[in-house]
C-alpha positions as CSV (number, residue, x, y, z in Angstrom):
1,X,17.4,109.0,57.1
2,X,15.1,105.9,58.8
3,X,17.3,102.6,59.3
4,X,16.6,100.1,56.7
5,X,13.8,97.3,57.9
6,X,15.3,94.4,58.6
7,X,11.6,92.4,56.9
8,X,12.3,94.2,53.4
9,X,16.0,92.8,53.5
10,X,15.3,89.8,54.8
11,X,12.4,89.3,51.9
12,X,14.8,90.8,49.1
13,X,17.3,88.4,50.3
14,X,14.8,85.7,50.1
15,X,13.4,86.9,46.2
16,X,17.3,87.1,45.0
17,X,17.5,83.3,46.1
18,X,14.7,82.0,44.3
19,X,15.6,83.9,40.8
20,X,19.2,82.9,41.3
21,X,17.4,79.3,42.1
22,X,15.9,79.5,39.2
23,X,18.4,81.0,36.9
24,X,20.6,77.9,37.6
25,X,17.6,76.0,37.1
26,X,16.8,77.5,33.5
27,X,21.0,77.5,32.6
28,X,21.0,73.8,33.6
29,X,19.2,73.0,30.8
30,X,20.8,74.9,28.1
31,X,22.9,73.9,25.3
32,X,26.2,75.1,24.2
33,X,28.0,73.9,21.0
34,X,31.4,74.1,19.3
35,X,33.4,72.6,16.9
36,X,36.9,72.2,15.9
37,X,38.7,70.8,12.5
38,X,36.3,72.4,10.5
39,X,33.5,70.9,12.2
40,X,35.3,67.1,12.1
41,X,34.7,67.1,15.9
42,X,31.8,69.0,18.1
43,X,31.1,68.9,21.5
44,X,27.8,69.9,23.2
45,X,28.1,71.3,27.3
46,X,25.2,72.0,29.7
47,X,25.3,75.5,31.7
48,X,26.1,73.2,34.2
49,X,29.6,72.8,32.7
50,X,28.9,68.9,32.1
51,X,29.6,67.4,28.4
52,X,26.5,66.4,27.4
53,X,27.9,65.2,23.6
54,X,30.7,64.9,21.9
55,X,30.0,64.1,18.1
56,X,33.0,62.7,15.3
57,X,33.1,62.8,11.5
58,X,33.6,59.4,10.1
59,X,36.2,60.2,8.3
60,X,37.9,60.9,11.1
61,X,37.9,58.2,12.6
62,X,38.5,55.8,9.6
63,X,41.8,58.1,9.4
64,X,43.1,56.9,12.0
65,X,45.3,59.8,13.5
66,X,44.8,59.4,16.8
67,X,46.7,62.5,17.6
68,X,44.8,64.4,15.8
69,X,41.2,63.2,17.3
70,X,42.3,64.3,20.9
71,X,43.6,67.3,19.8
72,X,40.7,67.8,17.9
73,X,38.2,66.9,21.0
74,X,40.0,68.5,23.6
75,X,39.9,71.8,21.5
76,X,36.2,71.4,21.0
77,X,35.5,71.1,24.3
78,X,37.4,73.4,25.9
79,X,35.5,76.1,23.4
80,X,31.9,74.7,24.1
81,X,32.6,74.8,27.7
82,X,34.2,78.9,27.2
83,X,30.9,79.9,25.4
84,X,29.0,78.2,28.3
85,X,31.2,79.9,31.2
86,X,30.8,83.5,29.5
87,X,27.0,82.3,28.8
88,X,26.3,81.6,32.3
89,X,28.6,84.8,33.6
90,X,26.4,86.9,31.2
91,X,23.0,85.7,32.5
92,X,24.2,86.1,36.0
93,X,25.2,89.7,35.1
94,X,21.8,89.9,33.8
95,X,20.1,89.2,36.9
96,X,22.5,90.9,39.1
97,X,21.8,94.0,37.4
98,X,17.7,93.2,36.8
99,X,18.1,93.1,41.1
100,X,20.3,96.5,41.7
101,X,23.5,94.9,42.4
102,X,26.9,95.8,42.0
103,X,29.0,93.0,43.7
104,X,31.9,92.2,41.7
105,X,32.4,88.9,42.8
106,X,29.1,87.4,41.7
107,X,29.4,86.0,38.5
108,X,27.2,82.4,38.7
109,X,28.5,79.3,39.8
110,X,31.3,77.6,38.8
């Protein structure tokens, strides 16, 4: 059994950088959307984990329970940016297994 080359590591090292590179790249510009009340209140995150758009039913607003509008909000982010974490985890997964990994730990950026 020959000792692995230190070259071939060094350039898979340097191939799993550029598609994790451009992974992040490609997740940075996905969308992810979810809504709460019924669909009174949506909110829109990057892969990035950034709000990018929250959006509020009139009627709503014109209610005036403000109570109920940050409930509403926080519970419609907090779901957008969930499908966006186990969005991003998945793709990472994806690439981590496309590359012959197993490393527990790597599951995207956070």
């Amino acid at each position: 059994m020959s000792a692995p080359d230190l070259g071939d590591i060094l350039k898979q090292a340097q191939q799993m950088q550029s598609r994790m590179s451009e992974l992040q790249r490609q997740l940075a510009t996905r969308r992810f959307e979810a809504a709460s009340g019924g669909g009174m209140v949506t909110a829109v995150v990057s892969g990035e984990l950034r709000v990018l758009e929250i959006r509020i039913e009139p009627g709503l607003v014109a209610g005036g329970d403000r109570g109920m509008l940050e409930d509403l909000t926080a519970s419609a982010v907090n779901a957008a940016l969930a499908l966006a974490q186990r969005g991003v985890q998945e793709e990472f997964q994806k690439l981590q297994g496309s590359l012959g990994l197993n490393l527990p730990g790597l599951a995207g950026p956070r």
